[in-house]
C-alpha positions as CSV (number, residue, x, y, z in Angstrom):
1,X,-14.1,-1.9,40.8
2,X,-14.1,1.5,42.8
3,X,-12.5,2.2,46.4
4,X,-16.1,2.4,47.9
5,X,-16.7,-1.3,46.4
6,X,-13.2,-2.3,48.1
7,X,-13.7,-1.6,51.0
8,X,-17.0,-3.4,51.6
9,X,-14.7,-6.6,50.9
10,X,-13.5,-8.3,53.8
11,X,-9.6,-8.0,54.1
12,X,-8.7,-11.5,52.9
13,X,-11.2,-11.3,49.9
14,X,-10.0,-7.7,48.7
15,X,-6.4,-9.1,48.9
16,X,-7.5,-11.8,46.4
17,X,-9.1,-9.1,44.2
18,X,-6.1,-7.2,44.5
19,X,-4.1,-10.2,43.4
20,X,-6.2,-11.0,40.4
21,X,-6.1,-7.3,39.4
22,X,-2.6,-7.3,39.2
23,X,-2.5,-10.8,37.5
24,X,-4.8,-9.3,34.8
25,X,-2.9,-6.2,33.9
26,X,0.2,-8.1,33.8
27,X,-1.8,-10.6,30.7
28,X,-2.8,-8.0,29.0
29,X,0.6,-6.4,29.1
30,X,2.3,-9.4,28.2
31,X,-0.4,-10.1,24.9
32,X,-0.9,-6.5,24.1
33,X,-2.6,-6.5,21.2
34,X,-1.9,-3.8,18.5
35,X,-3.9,-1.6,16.1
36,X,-2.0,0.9,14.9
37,X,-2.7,4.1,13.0
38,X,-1.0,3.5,9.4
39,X,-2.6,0.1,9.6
40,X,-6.3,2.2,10.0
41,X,-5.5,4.5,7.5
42,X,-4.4,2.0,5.2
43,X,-7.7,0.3,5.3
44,X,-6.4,-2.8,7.1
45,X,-7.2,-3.4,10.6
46,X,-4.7,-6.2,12.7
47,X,-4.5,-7.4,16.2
48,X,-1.8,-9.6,17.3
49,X,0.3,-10.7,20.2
50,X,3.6,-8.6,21.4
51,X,6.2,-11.0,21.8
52,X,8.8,-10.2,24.1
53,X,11.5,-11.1,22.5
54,X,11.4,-12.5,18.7
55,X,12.0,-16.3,18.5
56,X,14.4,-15.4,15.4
57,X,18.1,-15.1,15.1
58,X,18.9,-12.3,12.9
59,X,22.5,-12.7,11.2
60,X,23.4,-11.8,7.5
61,X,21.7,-8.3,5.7
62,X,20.2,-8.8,2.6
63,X,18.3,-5.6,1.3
64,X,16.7,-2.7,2.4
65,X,13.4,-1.4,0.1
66,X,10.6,1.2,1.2
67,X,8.7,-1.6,3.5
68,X,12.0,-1.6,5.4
69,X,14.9,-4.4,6.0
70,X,15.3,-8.2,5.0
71,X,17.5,-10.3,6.9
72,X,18.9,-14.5,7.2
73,X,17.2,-15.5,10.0
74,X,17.2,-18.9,12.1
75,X,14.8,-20.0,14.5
76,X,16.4,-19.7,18.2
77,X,17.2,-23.2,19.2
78,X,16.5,-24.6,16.0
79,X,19.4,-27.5,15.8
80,X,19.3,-27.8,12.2
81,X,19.4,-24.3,11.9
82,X,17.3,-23.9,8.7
83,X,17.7,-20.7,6.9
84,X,15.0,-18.2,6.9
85,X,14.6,-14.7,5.3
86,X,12.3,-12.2,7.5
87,X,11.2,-9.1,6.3
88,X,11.4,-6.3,9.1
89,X,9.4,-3.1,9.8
90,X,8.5,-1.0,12.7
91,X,4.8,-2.0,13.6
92,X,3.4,1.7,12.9
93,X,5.1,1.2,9.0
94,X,4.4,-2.1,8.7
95,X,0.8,-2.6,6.9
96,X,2.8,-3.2,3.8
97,X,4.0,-6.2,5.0
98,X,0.7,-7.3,7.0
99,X,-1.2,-6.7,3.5
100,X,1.7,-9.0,2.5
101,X,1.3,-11.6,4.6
102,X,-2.9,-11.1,4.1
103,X,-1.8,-12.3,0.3
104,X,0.9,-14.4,0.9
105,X,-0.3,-16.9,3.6
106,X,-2.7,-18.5,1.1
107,X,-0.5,-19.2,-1.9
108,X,1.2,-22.7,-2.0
109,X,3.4,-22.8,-5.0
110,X,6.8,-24.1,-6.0
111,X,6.9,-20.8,-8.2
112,X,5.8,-18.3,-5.5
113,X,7.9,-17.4,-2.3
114,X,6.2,-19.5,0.4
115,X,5.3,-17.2,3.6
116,X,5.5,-19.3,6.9
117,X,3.7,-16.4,9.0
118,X,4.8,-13.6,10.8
119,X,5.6,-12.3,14.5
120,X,5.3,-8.8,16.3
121,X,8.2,-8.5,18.5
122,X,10.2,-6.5,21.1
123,X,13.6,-6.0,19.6
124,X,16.9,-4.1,20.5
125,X,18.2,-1.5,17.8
126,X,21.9,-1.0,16.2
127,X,21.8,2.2,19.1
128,X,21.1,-0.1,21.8
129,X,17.7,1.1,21.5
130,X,14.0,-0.8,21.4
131,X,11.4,-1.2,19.3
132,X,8.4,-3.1,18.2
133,X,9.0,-5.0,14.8
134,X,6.5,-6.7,12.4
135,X,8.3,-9.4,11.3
136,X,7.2,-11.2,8.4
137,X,8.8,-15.5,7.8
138,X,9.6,-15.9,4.1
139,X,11.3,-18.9,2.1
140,X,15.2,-18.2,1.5
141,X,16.4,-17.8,-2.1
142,X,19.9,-18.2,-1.2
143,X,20.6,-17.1,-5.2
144,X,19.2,-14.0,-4.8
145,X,17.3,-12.0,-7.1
146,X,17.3,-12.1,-11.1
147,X,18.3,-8.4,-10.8
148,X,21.3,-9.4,-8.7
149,X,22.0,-12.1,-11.6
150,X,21.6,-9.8,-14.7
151,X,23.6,-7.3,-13.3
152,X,26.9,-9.9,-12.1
153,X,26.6,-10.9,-15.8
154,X,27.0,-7.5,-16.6
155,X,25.1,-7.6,-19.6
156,X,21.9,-10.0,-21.1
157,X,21.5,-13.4,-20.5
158,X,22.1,-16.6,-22.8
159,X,18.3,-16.8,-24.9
160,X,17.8,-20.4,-23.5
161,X,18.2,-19.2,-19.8
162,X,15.8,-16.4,-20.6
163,X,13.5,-19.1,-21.6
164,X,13.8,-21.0,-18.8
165,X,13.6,-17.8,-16.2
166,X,10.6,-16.8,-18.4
167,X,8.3,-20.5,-17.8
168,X,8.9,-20.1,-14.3
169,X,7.8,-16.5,-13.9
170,X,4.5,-17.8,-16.3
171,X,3.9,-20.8,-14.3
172,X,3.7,-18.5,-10.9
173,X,1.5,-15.7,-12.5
174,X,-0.6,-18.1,-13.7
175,X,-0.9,-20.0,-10.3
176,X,-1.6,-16.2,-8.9
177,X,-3.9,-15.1,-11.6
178,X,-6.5,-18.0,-10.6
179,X,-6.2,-17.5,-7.0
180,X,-7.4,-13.9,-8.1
181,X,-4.3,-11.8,-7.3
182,X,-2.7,-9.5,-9.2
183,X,0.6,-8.9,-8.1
184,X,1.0,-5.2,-9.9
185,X,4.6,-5.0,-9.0
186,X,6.3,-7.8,-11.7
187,X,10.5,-7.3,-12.0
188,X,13.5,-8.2,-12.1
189,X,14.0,-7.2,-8.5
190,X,11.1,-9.3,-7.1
191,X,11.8,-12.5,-8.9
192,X,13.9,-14.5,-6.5
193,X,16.4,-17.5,-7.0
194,X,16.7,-20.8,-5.8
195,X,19.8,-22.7,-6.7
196,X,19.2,-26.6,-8.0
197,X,20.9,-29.3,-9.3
198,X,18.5,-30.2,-11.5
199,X,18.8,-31.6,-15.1
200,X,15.5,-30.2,-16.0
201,X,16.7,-26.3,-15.1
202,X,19.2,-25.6,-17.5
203,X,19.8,-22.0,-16.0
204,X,20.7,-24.2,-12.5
205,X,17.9,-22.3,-10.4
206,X,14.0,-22.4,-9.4
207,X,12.0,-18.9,-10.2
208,X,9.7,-17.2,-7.7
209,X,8.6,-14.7,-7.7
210,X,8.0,-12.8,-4.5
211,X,7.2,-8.8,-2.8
212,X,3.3,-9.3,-2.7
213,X,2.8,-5.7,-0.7
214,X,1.3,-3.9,-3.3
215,X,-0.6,-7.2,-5.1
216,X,-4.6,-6.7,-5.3
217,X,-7.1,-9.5,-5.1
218,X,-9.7,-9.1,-8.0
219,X,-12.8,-8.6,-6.5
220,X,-12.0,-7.2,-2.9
221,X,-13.1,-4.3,-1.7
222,X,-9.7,-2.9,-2.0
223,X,-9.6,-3.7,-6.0
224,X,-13.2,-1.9,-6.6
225,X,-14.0,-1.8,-10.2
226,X,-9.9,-1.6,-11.0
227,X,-9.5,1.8,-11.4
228,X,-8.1,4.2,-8.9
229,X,-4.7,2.6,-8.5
230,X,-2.2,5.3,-9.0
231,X,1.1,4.6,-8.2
232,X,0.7,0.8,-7.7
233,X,4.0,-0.9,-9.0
234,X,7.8,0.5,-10.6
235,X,7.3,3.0,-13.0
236,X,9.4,1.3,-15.5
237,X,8.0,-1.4,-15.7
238,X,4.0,0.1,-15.3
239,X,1.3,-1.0,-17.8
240,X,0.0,2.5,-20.2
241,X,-3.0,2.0,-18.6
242,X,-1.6,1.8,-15.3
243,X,0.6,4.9,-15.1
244,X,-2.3,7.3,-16.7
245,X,-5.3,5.7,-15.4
246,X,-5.0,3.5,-12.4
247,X,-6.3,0.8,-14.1
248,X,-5.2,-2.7,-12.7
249,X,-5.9,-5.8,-14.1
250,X,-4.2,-9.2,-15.1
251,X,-2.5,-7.3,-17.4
252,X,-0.5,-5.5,-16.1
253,X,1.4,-8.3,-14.7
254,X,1.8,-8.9,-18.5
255,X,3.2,-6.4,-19.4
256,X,5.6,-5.9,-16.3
257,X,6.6,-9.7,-17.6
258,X,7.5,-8.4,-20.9
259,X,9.8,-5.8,-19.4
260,X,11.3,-8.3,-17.2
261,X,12.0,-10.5,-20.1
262,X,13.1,-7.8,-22.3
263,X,15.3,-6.6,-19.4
264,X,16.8,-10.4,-19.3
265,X,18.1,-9.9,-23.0
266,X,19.4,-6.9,-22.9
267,X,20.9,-6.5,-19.3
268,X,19.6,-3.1,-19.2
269,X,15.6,-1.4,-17.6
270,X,13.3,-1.3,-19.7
271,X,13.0,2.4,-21.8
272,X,16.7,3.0,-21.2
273,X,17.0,4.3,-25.1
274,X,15.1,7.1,-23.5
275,X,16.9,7.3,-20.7
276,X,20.4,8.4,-23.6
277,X,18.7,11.1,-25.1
278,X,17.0,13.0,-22.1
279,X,18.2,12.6,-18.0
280,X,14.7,14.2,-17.3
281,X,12.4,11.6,-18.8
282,X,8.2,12.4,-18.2
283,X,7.6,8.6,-17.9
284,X,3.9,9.2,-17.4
285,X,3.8,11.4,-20.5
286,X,6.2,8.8,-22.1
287,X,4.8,5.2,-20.8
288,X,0.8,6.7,-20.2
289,X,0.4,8.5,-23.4
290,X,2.7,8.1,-26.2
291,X,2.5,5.4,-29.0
292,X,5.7,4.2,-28.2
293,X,6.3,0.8,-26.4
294,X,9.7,-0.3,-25.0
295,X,12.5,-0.8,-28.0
296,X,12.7,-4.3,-28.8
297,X,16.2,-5.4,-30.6
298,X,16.2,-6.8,-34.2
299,X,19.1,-8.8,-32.9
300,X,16.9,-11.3,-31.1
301,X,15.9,-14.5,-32.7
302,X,12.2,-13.7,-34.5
303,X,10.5,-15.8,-31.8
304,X,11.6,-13.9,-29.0
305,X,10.7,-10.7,-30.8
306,X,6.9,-11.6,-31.5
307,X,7.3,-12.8,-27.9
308,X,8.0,-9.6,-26.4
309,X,5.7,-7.7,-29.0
310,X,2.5,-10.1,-27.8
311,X,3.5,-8.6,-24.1
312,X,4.3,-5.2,-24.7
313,X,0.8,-3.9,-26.7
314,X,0.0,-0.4,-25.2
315,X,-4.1,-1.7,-25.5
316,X,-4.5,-3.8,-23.0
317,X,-7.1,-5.4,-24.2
318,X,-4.8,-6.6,-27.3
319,X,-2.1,-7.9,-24.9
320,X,-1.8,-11.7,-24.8
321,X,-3.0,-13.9,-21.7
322,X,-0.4,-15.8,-19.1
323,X,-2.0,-19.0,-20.7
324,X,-1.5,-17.8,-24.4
325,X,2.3,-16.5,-24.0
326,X,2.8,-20.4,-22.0
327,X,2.1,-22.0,-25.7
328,X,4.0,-19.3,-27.5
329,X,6.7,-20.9,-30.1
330,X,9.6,-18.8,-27.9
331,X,8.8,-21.2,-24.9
332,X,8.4,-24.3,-26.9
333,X,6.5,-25.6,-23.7
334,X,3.7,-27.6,-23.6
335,X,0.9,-27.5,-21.4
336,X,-2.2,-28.9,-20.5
C-alpha cells in the first residue's frame, strides 16, 4: 500500500494497517522460506521453514565427509534422551543432503538407515558465529561403520562374518533395487552397524547400509537414459562402465558389493596390488579400460572365489543380479 493510499485512511484504521504490516513482515521473517542457489543449480528446488533455533542437542562428533559434519544428537527435552545421528551442512552446500533426504524419506527397511526428516536451523558456530544449517535426522549405528570394523581388526574378517555382513548388504540392495534406486556409492564406509544380541547374527551386529546423496532413482528425470553420470560414486570401488562411461545401472551397486566383500577378506581397498607397484595409479585407464578386474586371493574357500568373480565381471551385462548372488552356495541362504 503506498503513502498516498495511507493517508486517505482515517487515523485509527491506518494504525491497524500499520499493525498488521508489521505483524506480517515479522511471519514471514520468522518462516522464511529458502531457495538457494546450489540447490538451483543442482536441479533441486526446496522451500522450508527457518527455525530459530534447532530442536536438537548436538554432543559427540562422529565424521566429517564432502556433504559436511555428522554428529549424536538428542532431541531438546526429550526425557528418554534417544540417540540420534544428524547430518549437518550450511543451507547454500546442503542439496546433497536434501537429495538425501528426497531418497531416504521413502525407504522403510530394517537393512537401510531409516531417515526421520530433517530441519533448517539458525545455529551458533565453534567462533561464536551463526549460521543456517540443513540438518538431516538419521537412525544411530552406535557400531559404526564396517570400515571402522575392518580397519580395528587390522586385517580381514572371519569368512562366516563376511557372510553374514554380506546377506545384509544383499537384503538392503535388494529392498532399494525394487523401490527403483540405485544407490551408486556402495562401500565399506557407508555400510553402518548396529550392535544386537541376537542368536541369529553371528557377527553380533545389523547391516545398513546408508549415504544415499549420490543414489539415482531409475526412471527420474535426473537418471535419463543412465548415461551421463561421471563421477557418481568412490573410484575404487566404480563399475568399468561407470568410471569410462557414466553408465549407471543396478549394477553398479554390484559390483561396488563385490569390492566391499572382497575388501571384508582381505582388510585392504580394493586394487591395492596396484597401488605396490605404482603410487600414481590412472584408475580410469586401469578400472575403465583394462581387462583386469580386482585380484581375488586363491586363499579363499572356492565358494567365496566364484562369489566374488560372479560380482566383479567388467561386462556388465555378464555380472550376476542381487537376487542371483542371494542363492549363491557362498551365502547358503534361502530365499523365497
Amino acid at each position: 500500500m503506498d503513502s498516498l493510499s495511507n493517508s486517505l485512511i482515517p487515523p485509527s484504521e491506518n494504525d491497524d494497517v500499520l499493525q498488521q504490516q508489521r505483524s506480517s513482515r515479522n511471519t514471514k521473517n520468522k518462516n522464511k522460506r529458502i531457495r538457494t542457489k546450489e540447490s538451483i543449480n543442482a536441479g533441486e528446488t526446496y522451500e522450508g521453514e527457518v527455525k530459530n533455533s534447532s530442536s536438537w542437542i548436538k554432543s559427540g562428533f562422529l565424521a566429517r565427509g564432502a556433504y559436511g559434519s555428522v554428529y549424536i544428537a538428542t532431541r531438546k527435552g526429550d526425557k528418554e534422551e534417544k540417540k540420534m545421528a544428524i547430518k549437518e551442512a550450511e543451507i547454500s552446500h546442503a542439496s546433497s543432503l536434501m537429495h538425501e533426504n528426497k531418497i531416504l524419506s521413502r525407504l522403510v527397511s530394517p537393512f537401510v538407515v531409516r531417515c526421520y526428516g530433517h530441519e533448517i536451523a539458525r545455529e551458533e558456530t565453534l567462533f561464536g558465529g551463526e549460521r543456517t544449517n540443513y540438518n538431516l535426522i538419521l537412525e544411530y549405528c552406535s557400531g559404526q561403520s564396517l570400515s571402522h570394523l575392518i580397519k580395528k581388526k587390522g586385517g580381514g574378517l572371519w569368512e562366516k562374518d563376511v557372510k553374514s555382513f554380506a546377506k545384509d548388504i544383499l537384503l538392503g540392495l535388494q529392498y532399494i533395487h525394487r523401490e527403483n534406486i540405485i544407490h551408486c556409492d556402495v562401500k565399506p564406509d557407508n555400510i553402518f552397524l548396529i550392535p544386537v544380541d541376537n542368536q541369529t547374527k553371528p557377527n553380533g551386529f545389523v547391516t545398513k547400509i546408508g549415504d544415499f546423496g549420490v543414489a539415482l532413482e531409475k526412471g527420474s528425470l535426473e537418471y535419463g537414459d543412465g548415461s551421463g553420470h561421471d563421477e557418481r560414486g568412490t573410484t575404487r570401488y566404480m563399475a568399468p562402465e561407470l568410471i569410462s562411461h557414466g553408465i549407471v545401472d543396478y549394477s553398479v551397486d554390484t559390483w561396488a558389493f563385490g569390492c566391499t566383500v572382497l575388501e571384508m577378506f582381505t582388510g585392504q581397498e580394493p586394487w591395492e596390488e596396484h597401488i605396490d607397484l605404482n603410487d600414481s595409479v590412472d584408475w580410469v585407464s586401469l578400472i575403465g579400460q583394462s581387462c583386469f578386474v580386482p585380484y581375488i586371493p586363491d586363499w579363499l574357500s572356492e565358494e567365496a572365489q566364484d562369489f566374488l568373480k560372479r560380482c566383479l565381471v567388467r561386462e556388465a551385462g555378464e555380472r550376476w543380479g542381487i537376487g542371483a548372488l542371494m542363492n549363491h552356495p557362498f551365502l547358503n541362504l534361502d530365499v523365497e
